[in-house]
N, C-alpha and C positions, 0 to 999 in steps of 0.2 A: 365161482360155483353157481351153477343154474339155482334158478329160485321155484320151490314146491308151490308156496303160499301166496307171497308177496309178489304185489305187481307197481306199478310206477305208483299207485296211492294207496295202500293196507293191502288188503284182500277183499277179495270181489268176484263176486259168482252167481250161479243161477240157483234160486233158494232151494234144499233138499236135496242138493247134487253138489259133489266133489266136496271142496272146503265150506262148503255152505250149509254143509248138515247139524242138526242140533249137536251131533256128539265130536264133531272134529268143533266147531265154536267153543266149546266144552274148551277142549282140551288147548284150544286157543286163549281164554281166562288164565286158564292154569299155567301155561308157558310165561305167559306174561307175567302173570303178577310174581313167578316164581323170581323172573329176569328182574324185577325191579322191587325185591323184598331185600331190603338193605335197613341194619341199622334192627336197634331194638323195640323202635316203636310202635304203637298198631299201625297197621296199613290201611293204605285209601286208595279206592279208585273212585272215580267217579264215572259214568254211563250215560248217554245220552244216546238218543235215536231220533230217525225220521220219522214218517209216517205209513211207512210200509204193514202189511198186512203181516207179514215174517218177522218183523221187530220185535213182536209180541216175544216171540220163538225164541230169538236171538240174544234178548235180555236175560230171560230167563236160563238158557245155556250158559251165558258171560257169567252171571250171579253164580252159581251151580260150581263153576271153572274157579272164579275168584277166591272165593267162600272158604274152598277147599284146601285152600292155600294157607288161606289164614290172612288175605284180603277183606276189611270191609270196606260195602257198595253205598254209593251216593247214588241215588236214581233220581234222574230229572225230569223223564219222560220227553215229550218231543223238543225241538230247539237247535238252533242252526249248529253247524262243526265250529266256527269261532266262536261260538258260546259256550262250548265244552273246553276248547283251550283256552276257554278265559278262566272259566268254573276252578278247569284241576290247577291251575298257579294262583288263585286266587284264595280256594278252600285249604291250601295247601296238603295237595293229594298227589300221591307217588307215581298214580298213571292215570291217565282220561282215555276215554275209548267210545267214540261215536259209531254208531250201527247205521252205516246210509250206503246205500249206492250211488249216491252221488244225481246225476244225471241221465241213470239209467231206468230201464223201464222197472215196473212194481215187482217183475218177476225175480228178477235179482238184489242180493242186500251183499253188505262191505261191512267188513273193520277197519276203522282208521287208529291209530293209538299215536296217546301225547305220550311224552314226556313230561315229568311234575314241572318245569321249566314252559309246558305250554306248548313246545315246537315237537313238530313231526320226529319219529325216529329215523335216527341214523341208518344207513345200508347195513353197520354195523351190528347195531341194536334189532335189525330185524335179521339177521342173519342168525343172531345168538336166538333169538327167541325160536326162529324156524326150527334151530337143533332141538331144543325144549321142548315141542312139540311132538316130536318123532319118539321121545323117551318118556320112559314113566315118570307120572306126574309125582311129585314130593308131598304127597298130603301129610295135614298139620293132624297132631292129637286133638280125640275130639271135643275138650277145649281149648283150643286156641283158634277151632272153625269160627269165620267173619263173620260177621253181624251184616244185614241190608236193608235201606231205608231210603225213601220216598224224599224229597223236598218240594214245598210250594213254592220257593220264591226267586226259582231261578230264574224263571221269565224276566222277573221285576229286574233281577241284577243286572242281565244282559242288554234290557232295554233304557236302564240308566246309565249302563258302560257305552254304550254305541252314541248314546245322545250327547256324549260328554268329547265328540270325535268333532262337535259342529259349535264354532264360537260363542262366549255368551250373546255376543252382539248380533246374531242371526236369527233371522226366523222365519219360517216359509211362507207366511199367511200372505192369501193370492194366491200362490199356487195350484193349480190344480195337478195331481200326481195321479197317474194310475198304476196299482202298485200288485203284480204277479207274483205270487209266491210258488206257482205251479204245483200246489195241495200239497206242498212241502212241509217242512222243519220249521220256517219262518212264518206256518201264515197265519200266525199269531201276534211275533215280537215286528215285524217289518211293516205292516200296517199300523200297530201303535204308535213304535217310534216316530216314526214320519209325522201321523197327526198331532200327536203331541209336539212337533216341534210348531205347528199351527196351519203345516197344509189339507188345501179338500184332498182326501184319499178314496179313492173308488177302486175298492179291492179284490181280485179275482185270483181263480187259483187258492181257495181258502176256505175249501170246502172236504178234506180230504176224508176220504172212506177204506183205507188199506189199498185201493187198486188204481187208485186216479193221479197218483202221483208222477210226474211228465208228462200226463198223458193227454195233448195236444193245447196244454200252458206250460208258461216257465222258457226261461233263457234258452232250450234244444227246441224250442216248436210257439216260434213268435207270430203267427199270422192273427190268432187272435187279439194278440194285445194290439198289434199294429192298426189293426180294423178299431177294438174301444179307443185307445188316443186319441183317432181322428172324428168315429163318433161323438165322442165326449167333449172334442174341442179342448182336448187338456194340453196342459203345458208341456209334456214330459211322461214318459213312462217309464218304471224300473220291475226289468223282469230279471228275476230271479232263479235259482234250479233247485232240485232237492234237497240240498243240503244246504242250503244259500251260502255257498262261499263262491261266486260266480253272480257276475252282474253281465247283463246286457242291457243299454238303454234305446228307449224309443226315443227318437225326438218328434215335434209337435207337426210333422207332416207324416208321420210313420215310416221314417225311414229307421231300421237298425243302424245303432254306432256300438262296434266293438271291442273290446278289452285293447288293443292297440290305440286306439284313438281316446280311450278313458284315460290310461296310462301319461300320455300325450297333454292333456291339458292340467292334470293332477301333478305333474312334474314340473310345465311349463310357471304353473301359478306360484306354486312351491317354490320355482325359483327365482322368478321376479321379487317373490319376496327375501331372497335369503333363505330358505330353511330347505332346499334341498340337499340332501348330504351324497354323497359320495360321487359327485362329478355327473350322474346320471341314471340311468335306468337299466335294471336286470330283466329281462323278456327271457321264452327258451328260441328257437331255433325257427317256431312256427310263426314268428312277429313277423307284420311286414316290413320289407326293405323302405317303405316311406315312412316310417315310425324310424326306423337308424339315418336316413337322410336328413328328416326333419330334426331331428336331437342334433345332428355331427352341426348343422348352420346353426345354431345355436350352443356350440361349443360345448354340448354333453354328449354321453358316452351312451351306447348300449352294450351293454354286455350280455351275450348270450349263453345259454345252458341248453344241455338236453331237458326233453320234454319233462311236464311234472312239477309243480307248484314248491313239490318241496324240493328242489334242485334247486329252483331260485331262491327260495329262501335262503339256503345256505350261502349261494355265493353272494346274497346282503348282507347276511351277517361277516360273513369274512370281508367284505369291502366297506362294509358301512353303509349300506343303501339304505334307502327310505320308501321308495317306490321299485314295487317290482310289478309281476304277472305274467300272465298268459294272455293271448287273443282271444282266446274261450272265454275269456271276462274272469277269471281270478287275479283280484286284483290286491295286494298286499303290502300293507302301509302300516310299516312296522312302527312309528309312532301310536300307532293305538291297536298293534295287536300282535301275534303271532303267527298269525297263518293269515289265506285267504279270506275274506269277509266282505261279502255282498253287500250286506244292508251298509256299515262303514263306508265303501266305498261309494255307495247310493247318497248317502249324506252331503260328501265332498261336491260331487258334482250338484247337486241342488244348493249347497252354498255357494257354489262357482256361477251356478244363474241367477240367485240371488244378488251379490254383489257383482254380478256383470251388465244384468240389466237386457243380454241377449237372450234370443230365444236359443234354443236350446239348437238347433237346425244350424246354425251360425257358431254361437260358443264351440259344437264339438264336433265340427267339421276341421280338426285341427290340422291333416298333414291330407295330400293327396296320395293315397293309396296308390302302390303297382299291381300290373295282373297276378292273380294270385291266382291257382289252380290247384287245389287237393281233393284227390284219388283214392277211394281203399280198394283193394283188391282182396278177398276171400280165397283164405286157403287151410282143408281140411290135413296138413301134416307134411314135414321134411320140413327143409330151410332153404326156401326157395332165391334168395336173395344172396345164397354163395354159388348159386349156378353158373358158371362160368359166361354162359349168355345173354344173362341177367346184366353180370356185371358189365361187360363189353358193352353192353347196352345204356349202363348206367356211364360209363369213361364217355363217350362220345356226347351223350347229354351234355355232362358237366364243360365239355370241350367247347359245346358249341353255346351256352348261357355265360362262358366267360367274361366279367367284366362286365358284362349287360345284365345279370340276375344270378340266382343262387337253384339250387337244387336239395332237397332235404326228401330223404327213404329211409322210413324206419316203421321194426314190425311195433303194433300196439303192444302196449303192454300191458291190457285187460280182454284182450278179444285178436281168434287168429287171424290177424287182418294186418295187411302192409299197406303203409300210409303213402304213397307218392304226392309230394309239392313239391312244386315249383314254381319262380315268379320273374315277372323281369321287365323291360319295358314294351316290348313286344309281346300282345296278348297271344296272338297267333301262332308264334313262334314258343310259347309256354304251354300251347293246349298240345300242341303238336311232341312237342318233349314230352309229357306227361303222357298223352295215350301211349307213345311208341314202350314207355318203360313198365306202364301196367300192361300192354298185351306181353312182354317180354316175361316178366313173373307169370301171368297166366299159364302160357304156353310151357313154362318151367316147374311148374303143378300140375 
């Protein structure tokens, strides 16, 4: 069944249009908490958001939705999305629900929702909820309407939960870190953590005003951080995105190293030591081929998923992984959490230059990438990707990267847009596939 709401990460839209309205978010509260009112006892949700100008908006709808239910609300105010799925299994609350778009610009905001367990809902779980939503809401007598309340000390919790992801025996002093929060959800907890483990932090992106969030810092728009690292003469930089569950690191000449090459050394050290579990690594489909080359010579696995953090999630849990992610820099290390987690994953790798001793330019230049080449194409309506010219287009591709690279077309699942990559050992021979299959969709819209 086609999906109204939900796209590959909650719901996500352009604020005061379509599902982004105060009164569909509304009614969004009310499905949910409806889906997850089990059991006699009072309910809990817990709430968290970015820094968005519409957050304001969006809590207030969510509370409103909950409330009505017969949900009470834990409001934490801003704070990254793994701090909310730390929050709801920790406070033990029946559902968490973080208000971010993620990596998107200020104009648009998202629902993401936990499970009291912490982990992303199932297809399932959003399926039933989507129903919910279309049908009148079940409001409670009006005493049994929720109670909502403010908390001060989630910051504290989240930044002694992440500090507790980094040995006692480490510490970063020396370091200098330059640390982007892109006027996010983190640009509070992610510059504490860090200095309190004892590195210099010179902190940008931590300024946020409702509208500045992405907007030219953060893990989607690195030229600034790239430029302060190498001004600052720092060691290392960790940029981060809206919602900091997405790392990207600078190293100490400004180059970007990404979510493939993080993945890469977090798994590598892991299992020098023993402690990598499930034979290898879960990436989705967008990893590079030298990320599954380099793992196969050292006799672990990639296993791939379609796109979306929580796709991989699941198939760790069903395998046992330890290490997962995406090249977008979601990196998820279910030793110390349940979803994606920036700052976490920023930890590891600053202990990994700590106890390495290299600079960061060396340490996380782990596998040599193949050509990679990804495409969107822009299209206002139909399904241009079952056009029969399309396809023919797409067979002869895949014919001709046989054995030498891979080919991956898929529509977004937040925006109407078709992603063409492709990669292979031949650069020229991957641009050349690649334009021939976007002008083929063009021409097919």
């Amino acid at each position: 069944m086609a999906r109204k709401f939900f796209g590959t990460d909650g719901i996500r839209g352009r604020t005061n249009q379509g599902a982004m309205t105060a009164a569909t978010v509304m009614k969004v509260g009310q499905a949910a908490g409806t889906h997850f009112l089990r059991g006699g006892h009072r309910h809990r949700v817990v709430i968290g958001k970015d820094t968005r100008l519409s957050g304001y908006m969006m809590e207030s709808a969510l509370v409103a939705g909950f409330t009505s239910v017969g949900m009470d609300v834990i409001m934490t105010g801003p704070l990254p999305t793994p701090a909310i799925a730390l929050l709801t299994r920790e406070m033990r609350a029946d559902l968490g629900v973080m208000i971010s778009a993620s990596h998107n610009p200020f104009e648009d905001n998202g629902i993401k929702l936990f499970g009291p367990d912490g982990y992303k809902l199932s297809d399932e779980a959003e399926a039933a909820i989507e129903l919910l939503i279309e049908q009148e809401p079940l409001l409670v007598q009006p005493d049994r309407i929720g109670r909502a309340r403010r908390i001060d000390d989630a910051s504290g919790r989240y930044i002694h939960a992440v500090k507790q992801s980094v040995a006692s025996d480490i510490r970063f002093d020396g370091l200098k870190v330059v640390v982007d929060c892109a006027n996010g959800a983190a640009y509070q907890v992610a510059p504490s953590a860090i200095w309190e483990l004892g590195a210099e932090v010179i902190a940008m992106g931590t300024e946020p005003n409702g509208t500045n969030i992405n907007d030219g810092v953060g893990s989607t728009a690195l030229d600034a951080i790239k430029a302060r690292v190498v001004a600052e003469g720092a060691d290392i930089g960790i940029a981060l995105d809206g919602d900091a569950d997405r790392l990207i690191v600078i190293d100490e000449k400004g180059q970007a190293v990404d979510g493939d090459q993080i993945m890469g050394l977090i798994a590598t050290r892991l299992n020098d030591r023993g402690d990598l579990k499930g034979g290898g690594v879960v990436a989705t489909v967008m990893s590079n081929l030298g990320l599954e080359r380099y793992l196969k010579d050292k006799g672990l696995t990639l296993e791939r998923t379609k796109v979306g953090d929580r796709y991989v999630l699941e198939r760790m849990k069903e395998g046992g992984f330890n290490v997962g992610g995406e090249q977008s820099g979601h990196m998820i290390l279910t030793d110390y959490g349940t979803t994606g987690d920036g700052t976490v994953a920023a930890l590891r790798v600053l202990a990994s230059v700590v106890r390495s001793g290299k600079p960061a330019s060396e340490l996380l230049h782990v596998f040599d990438p193949v050509p990679q080449l990804l495409k969107n194409v822009r299209y206002s309506g139909g399904k241009p990707l079952e056009a029969e010219s399309v396809k023919s287009v797409i067979a002869e591709a895949e014919k001709e990267l046989e054995g030498s690279g891979r080919l991956v077309i898929r529509p977004s699942g937040t925006e109407p847009v078709i992603r063409v990559m492709a990669e292979g050992d031949d650069a020229a021979q991957v641009e050349r596939v690649v334009d021939r299959i976007c002008d083929a969709v063009r021409d097919a819209v």
